[in-house]
Each structure stands twice: as C-alpha cells, then as structure tokens.
N, C-alpha and C positions, 0 to 999 in steps of 0.2 A: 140495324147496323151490323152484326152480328150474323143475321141471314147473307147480306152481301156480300160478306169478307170471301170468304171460300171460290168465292165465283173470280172475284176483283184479282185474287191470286193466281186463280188458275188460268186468267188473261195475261197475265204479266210473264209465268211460265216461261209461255215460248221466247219471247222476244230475247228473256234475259239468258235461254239453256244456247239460243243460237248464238247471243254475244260471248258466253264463256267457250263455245267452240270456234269462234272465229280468232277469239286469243291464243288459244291453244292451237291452233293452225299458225298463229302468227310467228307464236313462243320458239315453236320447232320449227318452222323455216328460220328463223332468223340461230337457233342453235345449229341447225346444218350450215345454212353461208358462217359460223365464224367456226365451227370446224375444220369447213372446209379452207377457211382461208388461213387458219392455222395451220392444221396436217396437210397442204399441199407441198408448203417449200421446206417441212421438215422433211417429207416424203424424198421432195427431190433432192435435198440435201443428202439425204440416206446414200440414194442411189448412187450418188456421186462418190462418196466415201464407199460404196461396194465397188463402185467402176474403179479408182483410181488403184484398190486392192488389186484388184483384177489383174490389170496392166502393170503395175508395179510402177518403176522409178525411170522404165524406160523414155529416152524423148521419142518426139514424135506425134504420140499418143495423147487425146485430146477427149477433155467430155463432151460428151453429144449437146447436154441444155444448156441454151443458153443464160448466161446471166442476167439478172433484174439489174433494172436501173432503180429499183428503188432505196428508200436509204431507210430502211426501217430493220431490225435488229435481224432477221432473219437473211436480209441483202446483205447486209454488212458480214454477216458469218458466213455465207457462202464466198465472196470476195474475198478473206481474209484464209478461208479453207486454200482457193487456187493460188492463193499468193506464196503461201507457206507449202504446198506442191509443189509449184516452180521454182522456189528455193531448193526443196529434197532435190527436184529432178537435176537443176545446173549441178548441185555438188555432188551428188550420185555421178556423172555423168565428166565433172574433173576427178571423182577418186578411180573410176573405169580408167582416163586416160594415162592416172600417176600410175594404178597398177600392174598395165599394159607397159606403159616404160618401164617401170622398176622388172618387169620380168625380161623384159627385151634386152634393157640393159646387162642383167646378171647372166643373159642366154650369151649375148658377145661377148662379155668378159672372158665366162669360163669358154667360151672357144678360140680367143685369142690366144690364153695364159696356157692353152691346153699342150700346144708344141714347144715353146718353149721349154715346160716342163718337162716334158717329155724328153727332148733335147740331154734336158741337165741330167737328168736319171743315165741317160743311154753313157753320159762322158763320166760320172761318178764309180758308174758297174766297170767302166773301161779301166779306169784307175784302181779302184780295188781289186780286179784281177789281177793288174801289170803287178799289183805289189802282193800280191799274195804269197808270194816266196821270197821275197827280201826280207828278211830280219831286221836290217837296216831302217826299212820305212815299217815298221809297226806300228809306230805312232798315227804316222801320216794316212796308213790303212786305216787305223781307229778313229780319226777325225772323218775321211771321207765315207765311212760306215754310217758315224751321226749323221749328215749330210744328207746320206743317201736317204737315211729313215725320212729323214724332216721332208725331202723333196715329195717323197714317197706321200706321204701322208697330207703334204699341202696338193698333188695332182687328184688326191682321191678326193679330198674335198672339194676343190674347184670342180672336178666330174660331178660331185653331187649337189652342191649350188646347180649350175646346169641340169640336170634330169629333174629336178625340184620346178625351178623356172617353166620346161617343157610340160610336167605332167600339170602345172597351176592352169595350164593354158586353156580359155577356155573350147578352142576347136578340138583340143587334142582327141584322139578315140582311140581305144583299145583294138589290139590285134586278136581278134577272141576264135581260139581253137577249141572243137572239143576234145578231153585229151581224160588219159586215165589216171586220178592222180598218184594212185597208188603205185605205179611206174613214175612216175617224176618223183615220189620222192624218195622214191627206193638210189634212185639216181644221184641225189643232190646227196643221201646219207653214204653213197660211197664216195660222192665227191670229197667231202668232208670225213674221210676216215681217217687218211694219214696225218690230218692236221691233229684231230684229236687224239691218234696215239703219241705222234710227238710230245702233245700237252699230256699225256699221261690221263687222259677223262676217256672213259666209256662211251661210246656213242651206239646206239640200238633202235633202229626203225622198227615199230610192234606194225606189223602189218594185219589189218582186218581179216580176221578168218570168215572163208564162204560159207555161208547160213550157221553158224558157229558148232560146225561138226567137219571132223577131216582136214586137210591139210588143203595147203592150197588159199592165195589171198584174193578176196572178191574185189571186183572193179567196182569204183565210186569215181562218175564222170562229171568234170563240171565244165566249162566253155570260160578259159582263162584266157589271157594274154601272156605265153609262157615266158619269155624272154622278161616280164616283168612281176609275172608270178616266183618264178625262179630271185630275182632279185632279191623278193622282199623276204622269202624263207630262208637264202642266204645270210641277209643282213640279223636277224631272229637268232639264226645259227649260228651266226661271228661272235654276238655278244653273248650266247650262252657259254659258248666254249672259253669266250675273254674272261668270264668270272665264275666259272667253274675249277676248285684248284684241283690238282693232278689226286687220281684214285677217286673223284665225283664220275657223274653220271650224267647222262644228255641223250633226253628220250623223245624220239619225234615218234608222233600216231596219226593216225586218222580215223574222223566216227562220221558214221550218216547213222542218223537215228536217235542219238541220243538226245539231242534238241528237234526243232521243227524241222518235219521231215523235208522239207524244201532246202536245207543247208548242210554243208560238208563244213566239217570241223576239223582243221590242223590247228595239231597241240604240239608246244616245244616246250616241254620241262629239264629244269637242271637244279641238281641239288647244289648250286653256286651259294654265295656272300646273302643274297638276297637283297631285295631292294624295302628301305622304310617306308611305314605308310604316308609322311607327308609328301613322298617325292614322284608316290605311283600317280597322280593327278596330272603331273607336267612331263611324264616321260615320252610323248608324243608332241610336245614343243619344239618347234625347230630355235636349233641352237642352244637348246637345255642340254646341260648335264648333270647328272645326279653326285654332288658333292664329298654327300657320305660315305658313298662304296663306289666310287667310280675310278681306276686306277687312269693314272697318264695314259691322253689319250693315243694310239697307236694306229685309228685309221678315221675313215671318215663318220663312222660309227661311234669315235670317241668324243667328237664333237658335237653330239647332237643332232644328227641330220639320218642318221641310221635309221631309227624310230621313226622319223616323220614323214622319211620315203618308204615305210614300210606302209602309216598307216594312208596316203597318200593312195597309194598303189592300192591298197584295198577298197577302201571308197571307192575308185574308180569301178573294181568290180562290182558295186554292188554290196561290199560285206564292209564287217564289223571286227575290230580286233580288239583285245581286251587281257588284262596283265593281271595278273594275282602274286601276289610276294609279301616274305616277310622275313626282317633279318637274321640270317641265322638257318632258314630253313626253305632256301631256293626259291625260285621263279616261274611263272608255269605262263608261256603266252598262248593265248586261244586266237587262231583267225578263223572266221566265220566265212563263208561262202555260200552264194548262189548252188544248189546243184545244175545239174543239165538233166 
C-alpha cells in the first residue's frame, strides 16, 4: 500500500496543478472585467469633470460622452453631475446678462446726468462771479459756493461711476504706449505742486539716479495706457495730499530692481493721519470709505470710488497695488508694474 502511494500521487499532480491554474486564469479575468467595469465610468466621469473645468460655465459647450441609460449608481451620478452643470451654466449665463445691464445702465446714466451737470456748474460760476463784488449778496454768494461744491463733487462721481462701468467691461483694452516713466511722473509731480503749496505739504519726486553714481535720472520704461496710468497716480496723489496736514511731506519714487526684475515700482508716501489696520483690507472696495480718518468727502475720491479706479486701472495693466499704514505714522502706496 505504502509502495503505491507516491506513484498514485504523482498521477493526480497534474490534473490537480492544471485545475489551480485554470482558476487562477479564471480568478484574474474575472478581477480585470469587474475593474474594468468599475474604473471605466469612474474614468469617464473624471474626464467629464476635467472637460467641464476646462470650458468653464460658458454655454454652448457640451461634453463629448455620451450618457448611459443605465440606472446603476454610477449613471445616476454622472446624470446628476450635467444636471447640476446646466443649472451653473443657466445662472452663470443670467448673472453675465444682469451684469452687462447693470454696467450699461450705470454707463447711460452717468452720460445722461453728465450735461446737466455740467449745465448747473457752468450757471452757479456765473452767479458767483456776478456777486463777487456786491456786499449786498454775501450771503447768496455763500449759498451758491455750497452749491457749487456739492454739484462739483456730485459731476466727479457720476464721471467715476461711468469710467468704473467702462473699465468693468469686458471688451474694454488698454491704449498701451511705451513711455519713460520717470518723465510722466516728473510731470504729474509738477502738476501737483501748486496744489500742494497751497496745502502747505512738501511734495518731492526722488528720481532714480543713473547706475547710482553722477547726476542725471536713468529711464525705467514700461508699456502703459497713459491717459489711465496718469489717472490712477492722480487719484493716489489727491488722497495723499487730502490727508496730509500742512508742513507733512508727499514723496513719489520710482524703483526697478528692488523686487522682481520684470516690475517697476511707484511709491507714493505721505506722513498724513494714517489709515487703521482694520480698514486697510476694504480700502479698495468701491464705495468704502474709511470711517475713522476720512474727512468729508470733497471729490469723487471721498466717496470711495478713488481707490477702486486706481486699483481697477492697475489690474488692467497687469500689476498689483498694495497700501501699508498706520495711525499716526502716514501711508505709503506701492503700484507694481509690468516693465517693458
């Protein structure tokens, strides 16, 4: 019995090494088909959710796979995926057209309200002339004075409502010159000189010295939109000079190099009021104004719209503005630029 065994075994061997391979062939097909019939519609689910990134919220735009008619969890979540797509894209697609009107609208407005105003300025100056040598009407001078501010200040906002609306736009494009900025702002700081000796503040443009030896300021060129670059260093310069009191200081510069050499840096500092830390986060909110140090407002700058077509206007180029303050101890704004 004993003699037999070994042999009786070694018959049985094969029969039984081919049945555990054929299981094992069976085992792993059958783990590849439920692989695959798992990770396909995750696959193409993926793909989907990379496509619809892709493309964004725009209509139009459609995914390529078709959807399963099946009803099994993986159908159901891709159905439920496009369903809640077509939802983004409709209301994506009603907030394009509310914010297309609300810009359109605010664009006619301030162009309607613009001559009017204008109008009433041009008949108030007329009137404050006529009585400028009457003693008699002193009064009626000092009423059309208020007047004239208030109209004054209501035409500059309606103008910046409008400019706001046009740069929101999204066709709009910059007029982009290359130009040397150290000439513009050498410009804009004489523009601004007799305003600020009237206020009694120092104003001083440090111009860049060429390779920092000798006399003589080096050119740093960047490809602006002047007419809008001009704007937004005005509006910087209004408000340092508005909260700077008389015998302060208001110093524009220019640096290439000190950050990444690809950027021109205008810096406007003033040893003004200073602005608190909770309020430097919202000073670029249109229609913010900062509570604690902000005197009555005097232009369109007072109402919040100053900052926002500054920072507005920079975006467009390409750059980055950024404020540093603290009460007590002045303002320093940095605009950032592209060089050329």
């Amino acid at each position: 019995m004993d003699q037999h065994t070994p042999g009786a075994l070694a018959g049985l061997a094969g029969p039984a090494l081919l049945a555990v391979a054929a299981l094992i062939v069976v085992a792993s097909l059958l783990a590849v088909w439920i692989i695959g019939t798992v990770t396909r519609p995750l696959r193409v689910l993926s793909n989907e959710v990379a496509a619809a990134q892709r493309q964004g919220f725009s209509a139009g735009t459609a995914l390529a796979a078709p959807l399963d008619r099946g009803d099994d969890e993986f159908a159901q979540l891709r159905r439920g995926f496009r369903a809640m797509l077509a939802t983004l894209r409709e209301q994506w697609e009603a907030l394009k057209r509310m914010d297309h009107f609300w810009r359109e609208s605010v664009s006619n407005l301030s162009h309607d309200l613009r001559s009017p105003l204008t109008a009433t300025v041009a008949c108030l100056e007329t009137l404050e002339q006529r009585w400028a040598g009457d003693a008699s009407r002193g009064e009626d001078r000092r009423l059309v004075q208020v007047a004239l501010r208030n109209t004054r200040n209501a035409a500059d906002m309606v103008r910046s409502l409008g400019d706001l609306a046009l740069l929101d736009e999204p066709a709009f494009r910059l007029k982009r010159v290359r130009l040397d900025l150290v000439e513009v702002l050498d410009d804009i700081s004489v523009r601004f000189a007799q305003r600020a000796a009237q206020a009694g503040v120092g104003l001083h443009f440090e111009q860049p010295q060429q390779g920092g030896a000798g006399p003589g300021a080096a050119a740093i060129v960047a490809a602006v939109d002047i007419e809008l670059f001009e704007r937004a260093l005005a509006n910087v310069l209004d408000n340092a000079l508005k909260f700077t009191p008389a015998g302060g200081r208001v110093t524009l510069s220019l640096n290439h190099g000190d950050g990444p050499a690809d950027l021109v840096q205008v810096i406007v500092a003033d040893t003004g009021a200073g602005i608190a830390a909770a309020e430097l986060p919202h000073l670029f909110d249109r229609l913010y104004q900062a509570r604690s140090s902000v005197a009555p407002a005097t232009s369109d700058e007072g109402k919040g719209l100053g900052l926002a077509i500054v920072k507005r206007i920079v975006e467009l180029h390409g750059g980055t503005v950024d404020v540093a303050s603290a009460p007590g101890q002045g303002t320093r704004v940095s605009i950032a630029l592209p060089a050329a």
